[in-house]
Residue frames relative to the residue before (quaternion, step in Angstrom):
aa qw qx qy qz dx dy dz
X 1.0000 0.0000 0.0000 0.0000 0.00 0.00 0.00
X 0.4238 -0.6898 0.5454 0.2170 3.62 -0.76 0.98
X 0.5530 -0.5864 0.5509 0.2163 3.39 -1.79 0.20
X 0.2925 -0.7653 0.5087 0.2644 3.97 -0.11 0.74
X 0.0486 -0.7628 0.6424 0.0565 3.45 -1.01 0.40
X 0.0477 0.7552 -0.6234 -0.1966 3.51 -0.68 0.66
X 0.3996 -0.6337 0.5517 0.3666 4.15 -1.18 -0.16
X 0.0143 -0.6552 0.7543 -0.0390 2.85 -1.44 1.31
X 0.7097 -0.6036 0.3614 0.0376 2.74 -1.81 0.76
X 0.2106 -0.8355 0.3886 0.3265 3.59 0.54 0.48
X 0.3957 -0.6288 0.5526 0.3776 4.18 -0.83 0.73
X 0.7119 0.4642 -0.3953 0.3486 3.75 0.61 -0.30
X 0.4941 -0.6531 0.4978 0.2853 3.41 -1.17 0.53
X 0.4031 -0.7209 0.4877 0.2826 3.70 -0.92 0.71
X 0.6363 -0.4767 0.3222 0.5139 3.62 -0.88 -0.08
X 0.6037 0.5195 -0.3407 0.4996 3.91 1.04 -0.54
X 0.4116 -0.7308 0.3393 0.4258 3.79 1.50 0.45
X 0.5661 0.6338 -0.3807 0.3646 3.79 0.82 0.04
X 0.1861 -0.7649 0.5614 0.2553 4.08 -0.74 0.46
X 0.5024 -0.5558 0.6454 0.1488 3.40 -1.46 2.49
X 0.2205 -0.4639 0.8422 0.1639 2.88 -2.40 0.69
X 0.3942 -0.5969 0.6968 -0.0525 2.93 -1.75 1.89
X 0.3501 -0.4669 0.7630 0.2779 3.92 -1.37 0.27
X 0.1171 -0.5917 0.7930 -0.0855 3.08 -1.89 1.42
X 0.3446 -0.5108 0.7275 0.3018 3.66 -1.45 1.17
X 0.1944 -0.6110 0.7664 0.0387 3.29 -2.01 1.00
X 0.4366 -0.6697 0.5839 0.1410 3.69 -1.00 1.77
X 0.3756 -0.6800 0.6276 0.0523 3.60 -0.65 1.52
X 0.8170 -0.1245 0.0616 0.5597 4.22 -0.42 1.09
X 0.6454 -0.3046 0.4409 0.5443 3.87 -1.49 -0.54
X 0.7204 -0.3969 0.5452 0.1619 3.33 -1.85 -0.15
X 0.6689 -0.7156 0.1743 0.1006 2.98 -0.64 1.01
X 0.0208 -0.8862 0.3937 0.2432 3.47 1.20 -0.06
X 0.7274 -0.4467 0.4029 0.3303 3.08 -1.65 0.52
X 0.5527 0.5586 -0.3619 0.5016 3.83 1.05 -0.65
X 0.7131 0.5023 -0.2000 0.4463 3.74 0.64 -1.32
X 0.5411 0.5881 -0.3442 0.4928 3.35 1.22 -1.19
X 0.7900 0.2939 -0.2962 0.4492 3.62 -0.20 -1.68
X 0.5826 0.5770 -0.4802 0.3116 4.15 0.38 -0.46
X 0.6806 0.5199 -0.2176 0.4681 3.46 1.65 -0.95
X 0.7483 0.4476 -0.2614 0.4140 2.99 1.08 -0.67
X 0.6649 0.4359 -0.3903 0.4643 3.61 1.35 -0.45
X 0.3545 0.5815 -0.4935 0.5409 3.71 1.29 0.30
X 0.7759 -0.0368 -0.2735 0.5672 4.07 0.04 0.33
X 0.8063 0.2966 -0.4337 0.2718 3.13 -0.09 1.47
X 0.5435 -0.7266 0.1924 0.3737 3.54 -0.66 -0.21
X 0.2713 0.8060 -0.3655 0.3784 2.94 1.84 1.01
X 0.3952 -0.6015 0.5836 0.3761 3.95 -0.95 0.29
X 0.5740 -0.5879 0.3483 0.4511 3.52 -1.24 0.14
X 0.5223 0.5498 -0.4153 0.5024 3.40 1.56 -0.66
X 0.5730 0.4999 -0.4751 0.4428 3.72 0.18 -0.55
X 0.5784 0.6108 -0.2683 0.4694 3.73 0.58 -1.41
X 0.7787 0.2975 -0.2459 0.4946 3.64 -0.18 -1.67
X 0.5181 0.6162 -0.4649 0.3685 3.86 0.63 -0.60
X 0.5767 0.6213 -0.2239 0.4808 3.84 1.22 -2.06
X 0.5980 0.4431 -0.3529 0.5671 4.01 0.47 -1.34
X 0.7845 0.2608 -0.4087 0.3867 3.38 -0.90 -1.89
X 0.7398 0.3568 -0.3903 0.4159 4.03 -0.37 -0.80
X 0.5487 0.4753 -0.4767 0.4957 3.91 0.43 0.15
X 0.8059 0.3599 -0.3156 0.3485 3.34 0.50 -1.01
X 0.5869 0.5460 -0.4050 0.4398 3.31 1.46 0.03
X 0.7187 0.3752 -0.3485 0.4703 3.45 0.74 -0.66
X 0.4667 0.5554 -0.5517 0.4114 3.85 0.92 0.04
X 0.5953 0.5361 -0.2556 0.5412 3.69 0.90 -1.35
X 0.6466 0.3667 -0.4556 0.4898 4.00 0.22 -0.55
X 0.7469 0.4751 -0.3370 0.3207 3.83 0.12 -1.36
X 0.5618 0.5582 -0.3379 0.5085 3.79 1.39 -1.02
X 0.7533 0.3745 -0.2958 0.4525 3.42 0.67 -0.86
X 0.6529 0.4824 -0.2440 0.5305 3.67 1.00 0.25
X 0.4466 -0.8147 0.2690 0.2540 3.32 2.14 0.87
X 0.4808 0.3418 -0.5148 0.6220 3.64 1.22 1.46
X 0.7072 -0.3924 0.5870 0.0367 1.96 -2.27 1.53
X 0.1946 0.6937 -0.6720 -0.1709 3.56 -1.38 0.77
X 0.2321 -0.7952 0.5271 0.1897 2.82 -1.78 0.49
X 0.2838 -0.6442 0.6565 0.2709 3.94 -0.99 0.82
X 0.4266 -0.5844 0.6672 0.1773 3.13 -1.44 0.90
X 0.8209 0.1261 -0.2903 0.4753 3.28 -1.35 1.45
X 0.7280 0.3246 -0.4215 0.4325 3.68 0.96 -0.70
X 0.6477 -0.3781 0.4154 0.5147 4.06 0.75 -1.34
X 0.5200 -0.6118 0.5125 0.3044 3.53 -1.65 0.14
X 0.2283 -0.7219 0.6199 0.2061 3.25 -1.10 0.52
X 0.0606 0.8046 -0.5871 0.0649 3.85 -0.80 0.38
X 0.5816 -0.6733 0.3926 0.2330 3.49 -1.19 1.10
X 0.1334 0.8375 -0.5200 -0.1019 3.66 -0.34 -0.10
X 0.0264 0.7873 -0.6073 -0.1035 3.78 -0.93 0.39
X 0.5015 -0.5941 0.6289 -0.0023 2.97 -1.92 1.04
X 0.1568 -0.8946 0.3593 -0.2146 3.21 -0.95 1.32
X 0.1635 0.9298 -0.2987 0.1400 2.51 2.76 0.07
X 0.8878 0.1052 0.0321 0.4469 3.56 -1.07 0.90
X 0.7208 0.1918 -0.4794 0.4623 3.33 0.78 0.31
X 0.1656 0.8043 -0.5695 -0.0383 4.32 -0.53 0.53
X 0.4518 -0.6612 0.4843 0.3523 3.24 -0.95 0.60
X 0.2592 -0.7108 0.5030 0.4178 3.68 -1.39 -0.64
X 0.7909 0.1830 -0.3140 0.4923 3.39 0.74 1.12
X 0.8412 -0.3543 0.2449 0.3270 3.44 -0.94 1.00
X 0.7459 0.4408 -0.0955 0.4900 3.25 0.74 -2.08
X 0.7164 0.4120 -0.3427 0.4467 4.18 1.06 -0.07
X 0.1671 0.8585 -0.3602 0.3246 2.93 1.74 0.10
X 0.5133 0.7701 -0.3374 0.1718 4.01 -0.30 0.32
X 0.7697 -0.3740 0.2756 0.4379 3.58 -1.08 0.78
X 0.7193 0.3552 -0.2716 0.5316 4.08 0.31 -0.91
X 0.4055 0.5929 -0.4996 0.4843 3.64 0.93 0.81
X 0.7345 0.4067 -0.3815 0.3866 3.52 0.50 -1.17
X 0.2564 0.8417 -0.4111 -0.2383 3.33 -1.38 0.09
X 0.5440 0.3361 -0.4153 0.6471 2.85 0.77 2.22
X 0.1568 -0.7822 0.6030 -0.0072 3.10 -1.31 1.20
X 0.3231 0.8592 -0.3955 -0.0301 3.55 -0.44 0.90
X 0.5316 -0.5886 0.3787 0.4769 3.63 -0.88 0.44
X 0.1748 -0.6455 0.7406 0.0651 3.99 -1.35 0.62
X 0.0968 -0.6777 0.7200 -0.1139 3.46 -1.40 1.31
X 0.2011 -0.7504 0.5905 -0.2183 2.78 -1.01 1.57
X 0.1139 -0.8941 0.4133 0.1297 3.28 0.24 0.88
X 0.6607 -0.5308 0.2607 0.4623 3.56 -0.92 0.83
X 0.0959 0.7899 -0.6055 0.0161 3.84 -1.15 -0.02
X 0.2619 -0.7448 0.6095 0.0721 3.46 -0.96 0.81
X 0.3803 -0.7002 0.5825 0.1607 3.87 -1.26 0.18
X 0.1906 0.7022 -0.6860 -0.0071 3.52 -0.73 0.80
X 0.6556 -0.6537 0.2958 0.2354 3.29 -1.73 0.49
X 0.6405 0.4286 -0.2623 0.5808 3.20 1.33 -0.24
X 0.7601 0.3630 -0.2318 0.4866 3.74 0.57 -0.41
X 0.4773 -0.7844 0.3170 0.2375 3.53 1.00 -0.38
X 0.6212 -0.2719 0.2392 0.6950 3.89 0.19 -0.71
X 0.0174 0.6896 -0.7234 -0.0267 3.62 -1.04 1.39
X 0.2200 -0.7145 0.6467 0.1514 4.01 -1.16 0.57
X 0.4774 -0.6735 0.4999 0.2620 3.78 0.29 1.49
X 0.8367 0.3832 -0.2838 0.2693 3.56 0.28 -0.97
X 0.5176 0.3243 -0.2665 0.7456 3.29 1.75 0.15
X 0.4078 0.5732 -0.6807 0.2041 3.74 -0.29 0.90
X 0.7894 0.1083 -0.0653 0.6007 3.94 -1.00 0.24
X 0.1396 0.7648 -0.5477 0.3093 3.54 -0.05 1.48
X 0.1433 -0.7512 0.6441 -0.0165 3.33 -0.46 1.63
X 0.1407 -0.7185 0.6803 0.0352 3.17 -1.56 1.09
X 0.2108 -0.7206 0.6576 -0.0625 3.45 -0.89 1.56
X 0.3581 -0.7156 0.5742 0.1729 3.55 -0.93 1.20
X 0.4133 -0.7374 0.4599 0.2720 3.38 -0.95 1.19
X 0.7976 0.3112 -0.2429 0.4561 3.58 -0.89 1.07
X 0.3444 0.7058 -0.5301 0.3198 3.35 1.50 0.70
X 0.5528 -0.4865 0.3785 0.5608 4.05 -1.09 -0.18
X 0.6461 0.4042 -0.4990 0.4126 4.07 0.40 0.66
X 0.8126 0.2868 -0.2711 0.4289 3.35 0.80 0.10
X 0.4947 -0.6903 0.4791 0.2220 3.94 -0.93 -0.42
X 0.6478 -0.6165 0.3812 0.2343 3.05 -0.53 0.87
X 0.0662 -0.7453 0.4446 0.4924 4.23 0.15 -0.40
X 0.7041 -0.4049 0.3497 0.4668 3.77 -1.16 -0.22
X 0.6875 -0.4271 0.4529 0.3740 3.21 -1.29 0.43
X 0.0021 0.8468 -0.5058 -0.1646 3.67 -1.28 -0.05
């Protein structure tokens, strides 16, 4: 299944004083839930979905314990997850004033897995052989107004 893209128009002016249409990925229904996830996933395997959703909820807790215990994790084949914080506008002027009531934002960065080869350069497995399918072509549908 391909990735929709529709063009949108950028509000900023380019340097040639004129605003470029850019391709935009377009989100196909709601997100996936964790219910939907394990039903799909015990369909290639020999796992019930309850067995499955059990695997998620306790992953996502221990991903959430290790992050909060300032390691990076990583899932082979999917990517690393890894805490970062933001500190915008408040800095100190020396090392030593440096402190926790500085941050003000905590978030989670994903980084998806990738390998190096010499002729091809940085490949990210999870984007290899990507099809792109304008949105509104005669195989797809427009979504509804909103």
């Amino acid at each position: 299944m391909p990735l929709f893209y529709k063009s949108v128009q950028s509000a900023v002016k380019s340097k040639d004083g004129t605003k470029k249409w850019h391709p935009k990925l377009v989100k196909v229904g709601k997100a996936v839930s964790t219910q939907k996830l394990s039903h799909l996933i015990a369909e290639k395997s020999s796992l019930t979905p309850g067995d499955v959703y059990n695997v998620i909820y306790n992953l996502m807790s221990v991903v959430h314990d290790q992050l909060m215990e300032s390691h990076s994790v990583k899932l082979e084949g999917l990517g690393t997850f890894t805490v970062i914080a933001t500190s915008r506008g408040n800095g100190a002027d020396t090392a030593d004033e440096v402190n926790p009531s500085q941050i003000n934002n905590l978030r989670v960065r994903f980084t998806p897995v990738y390998s190096r080869t010499c002729g091809e350069g940085i490949i990210k497995p999870m984007f290899h052989d990507v099809k792109f399918e304008r949105w509104g072509s005669k195989w797809n549908k427009k979504p509804a107004s909103r």
